[in-house]
C-alpha positions as CSV (number, residue, x, y, z in Angstrom):
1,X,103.4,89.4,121.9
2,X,101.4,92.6,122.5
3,X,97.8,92.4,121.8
4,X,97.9,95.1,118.9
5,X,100.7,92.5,117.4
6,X,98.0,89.9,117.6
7,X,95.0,92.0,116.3
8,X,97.3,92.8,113.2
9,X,98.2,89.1,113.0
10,X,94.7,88.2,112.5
11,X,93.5,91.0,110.4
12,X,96.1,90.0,107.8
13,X,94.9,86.3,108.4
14,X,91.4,87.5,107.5
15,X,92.4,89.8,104.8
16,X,94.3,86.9,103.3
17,X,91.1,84.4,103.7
18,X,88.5,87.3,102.3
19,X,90.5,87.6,99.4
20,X,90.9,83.8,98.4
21,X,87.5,83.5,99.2
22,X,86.5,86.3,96.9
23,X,89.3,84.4,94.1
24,X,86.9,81.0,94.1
25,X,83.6,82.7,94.9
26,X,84.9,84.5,91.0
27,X,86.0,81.0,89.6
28,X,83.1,79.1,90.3
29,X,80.4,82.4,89.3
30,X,82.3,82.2,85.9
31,X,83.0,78.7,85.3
32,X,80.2,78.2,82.3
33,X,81.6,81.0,80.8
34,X,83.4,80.8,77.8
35,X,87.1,81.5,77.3
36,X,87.4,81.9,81.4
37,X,90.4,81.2,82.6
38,X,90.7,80.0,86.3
39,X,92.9,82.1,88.4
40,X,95.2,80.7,91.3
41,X,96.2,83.0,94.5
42,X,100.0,82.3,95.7
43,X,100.7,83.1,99.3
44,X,104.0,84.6,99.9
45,X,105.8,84.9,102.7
46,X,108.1,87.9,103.7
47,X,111.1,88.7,105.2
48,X,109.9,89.7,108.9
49,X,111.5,93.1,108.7
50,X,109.0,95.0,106.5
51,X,106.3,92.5,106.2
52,X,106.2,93.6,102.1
53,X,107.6,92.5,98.7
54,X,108.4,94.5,96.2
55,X,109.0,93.9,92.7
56,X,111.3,96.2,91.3
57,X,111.9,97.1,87.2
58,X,115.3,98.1,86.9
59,X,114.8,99.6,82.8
60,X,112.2,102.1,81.4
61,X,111.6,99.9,77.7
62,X,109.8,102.1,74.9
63,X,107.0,98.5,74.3
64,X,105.8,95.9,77.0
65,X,107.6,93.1,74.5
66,X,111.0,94.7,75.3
67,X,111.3,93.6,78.6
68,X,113.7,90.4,79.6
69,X,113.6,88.5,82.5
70,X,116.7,90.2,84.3
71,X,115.1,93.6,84.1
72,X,112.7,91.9,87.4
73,X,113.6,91.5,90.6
74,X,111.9,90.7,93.8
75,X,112.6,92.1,97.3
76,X,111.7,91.3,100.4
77,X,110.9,87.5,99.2
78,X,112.3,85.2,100.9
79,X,111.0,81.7,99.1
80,X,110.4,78.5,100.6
81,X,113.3,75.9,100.1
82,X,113.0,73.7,96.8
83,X,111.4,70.6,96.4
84,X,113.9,68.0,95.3
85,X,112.6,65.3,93.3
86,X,112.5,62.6,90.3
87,X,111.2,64.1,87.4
88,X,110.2,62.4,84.4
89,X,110.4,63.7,81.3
């Protein structure tokens, strides 16, 4: 690993913390406040090659309410394997 390779690595991992830290630092400054709703970071993880993931809208729709869930697609995701587990219902 070269050291610019590292360097990168680590600003990312501090780019990552700042901004989770900035997400709570928000959550608990607004917690008294009515009709605040608490906001949740999720970390993804990419496919190696660009180090990005896009989300791509395949259809221009004339109003926001138009869209349907196959009109979304993610790429460059690459998800971690499912959880399998009981489940009650």
């Amino acid at each position: 690993m070269s050291i610019s390779s590292a360097f990168s690595i680590a600003r990312s991992g501090l780019s990552t913390t700042e901004g989770r830290a900035n997400l709570v630092a928000g959550n608990i400054a607004n917690a008294q406040t009515e009709g605040y709703v608490r906001r949740e970071a999720a970390q993804v993880t990419t496919n190696g090659q660009s180090g990005t993931v896009e989300l791509r809208i395949a259809r221009q729709v004339p109003s926001i309410f138009d869209f349907r869930y196959e009109d979304f697609a993610f790429e460059g995701y690459d998800p971690a394997p499912a959880i399998k587990a009981a489940v009650a219902v």
